[in-house]
Structures are given as C-alpha cells and as structure tokens.
N, C-alpha and C positions, 0 to 999 in steps of 0.2 A: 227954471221952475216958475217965477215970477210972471211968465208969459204964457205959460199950463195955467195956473191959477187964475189969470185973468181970461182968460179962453175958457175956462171949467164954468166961471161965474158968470160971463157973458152967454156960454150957452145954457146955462140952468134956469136965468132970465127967461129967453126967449122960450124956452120949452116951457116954463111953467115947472119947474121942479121943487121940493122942498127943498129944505134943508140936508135931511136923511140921505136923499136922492145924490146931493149936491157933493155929501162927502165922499158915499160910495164912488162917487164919478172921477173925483179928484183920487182917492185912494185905488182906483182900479188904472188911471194915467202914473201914479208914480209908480205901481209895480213894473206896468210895461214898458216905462223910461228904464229902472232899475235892469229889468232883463235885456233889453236892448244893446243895455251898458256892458253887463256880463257877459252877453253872448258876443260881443265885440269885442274883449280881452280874451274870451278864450280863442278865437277866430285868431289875433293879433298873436297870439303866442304858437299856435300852431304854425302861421305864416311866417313868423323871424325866427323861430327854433330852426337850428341845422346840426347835421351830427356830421362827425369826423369820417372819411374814406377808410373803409379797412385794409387790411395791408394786402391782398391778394387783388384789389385795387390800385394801390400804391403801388406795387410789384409790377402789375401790368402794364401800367401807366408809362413807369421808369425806363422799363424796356424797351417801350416803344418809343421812348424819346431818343433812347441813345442808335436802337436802329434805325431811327431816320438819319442821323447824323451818319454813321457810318455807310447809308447809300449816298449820300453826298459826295458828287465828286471831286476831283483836286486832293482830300485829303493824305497827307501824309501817310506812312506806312507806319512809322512811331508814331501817330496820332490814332490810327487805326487799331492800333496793339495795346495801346496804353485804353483805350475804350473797352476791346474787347475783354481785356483783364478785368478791369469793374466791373463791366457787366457780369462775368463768371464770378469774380467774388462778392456781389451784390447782397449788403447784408440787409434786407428792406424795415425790421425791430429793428438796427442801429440806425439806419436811416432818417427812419419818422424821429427816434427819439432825439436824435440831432437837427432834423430843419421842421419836423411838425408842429405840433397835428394841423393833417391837409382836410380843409374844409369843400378846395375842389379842383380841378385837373388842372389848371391856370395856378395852381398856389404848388404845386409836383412839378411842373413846370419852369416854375421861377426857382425853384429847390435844383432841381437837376441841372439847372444854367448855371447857379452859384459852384455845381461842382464840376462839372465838363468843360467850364470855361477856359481852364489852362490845358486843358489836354485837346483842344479843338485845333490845330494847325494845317493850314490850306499851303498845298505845295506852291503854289503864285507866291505867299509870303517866304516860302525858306528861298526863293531866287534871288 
C-alpha cells in the first residue's frame, strides 16, 4: 500500500489535484486492491475445493479394475474365482467406509490394489 500511496501522491502532483481529489483517488485504489483481494479468495476456494466420488462411481470404477485384471492372461483359475466372488459380493457403502472417501479414480485405484493384492496369482508363479 506504501507504494499506492506514493503513486496516488506522485500522481495528484503531476495532475494538479487537491487534496479532496487526492483522497477519493487513494480511497477508490484501496477498494479496488480490497476487491481484487476478495475476488481472488473466492477464485482460490472454488479452485482447491474438491468433493468426494459417489458410490455409483466408486462401484463403477471398482469393477472395472477387477475386470481388467480378470482379462489378464496367465491367471490362475483360484485367482480367477476368488475375484469373481468379490466382485459379486462387492459391498461398495462398506468399501468407501473402509478405504475412503475417494477424491478421484487413482485414490479407488490404490484402494482396489490394497485389496486384490493377495488374490492376484499368475499361473508362471504357481510353476
């Protein structure tokens, strides 16, 4: 502001302005600093706010991780079975409330690895 005020005074100088003049000038740059400021917090909050996936997202997601895994070749036929099961009993409310809330498909992602991890077995390893 130190640097408004001397830019206000320097230019009230060179115009020849009063006094009167000189505050309105100064008092019409702090509002517009002030709003600048504002509209840049609100900007700021709209831009880092994020909301949670809802579960027919999360459902969606889930599924389609484990059916890629299952076109995957090599796998085991107990690796296979034991997928398909979770998939059918796939409770996606006990899900999130156990590894959420997913803010986006890389965080469902890393959820779904933490739990397929032991049921993923490639027939190359059982030889």
């Amino acid at each position: 502001m130190e640097i408004t005020s001397a830019t206000t005074s320097k230019a009230a100088y060179v115009k020849g302005l009063t006094e009167e003049d000189e505050e309105e000038l100064e008092q019409q740059e702090v509002q517009e600093e002030e709003t600048a400021v504002q509209d840049k917090q609100e900007t700021d909050q709209v831009a880092f706010s994020t909301s949670d996936l809802d579960e027919e997202t999360v459902e969606e997601k889930a599924e389609g991780y484990i059916q890629n895994i299952l076109i995957a070749a090599n796998l085991t036929d107990q690796s296979k079975a034991e997928l398909q099961r979770y998939l059918q009993n796939f409770d996606v409310a006990t899900f999130i409330k156990k590894y959420g809330p997913f803010e986006s498909v890389r965080d469902i992602s890393a959820a779904m690895y933490a739990v397929t991890a032991g049921m993923v077995k490639y027939q190359q390893d059982e030889e």
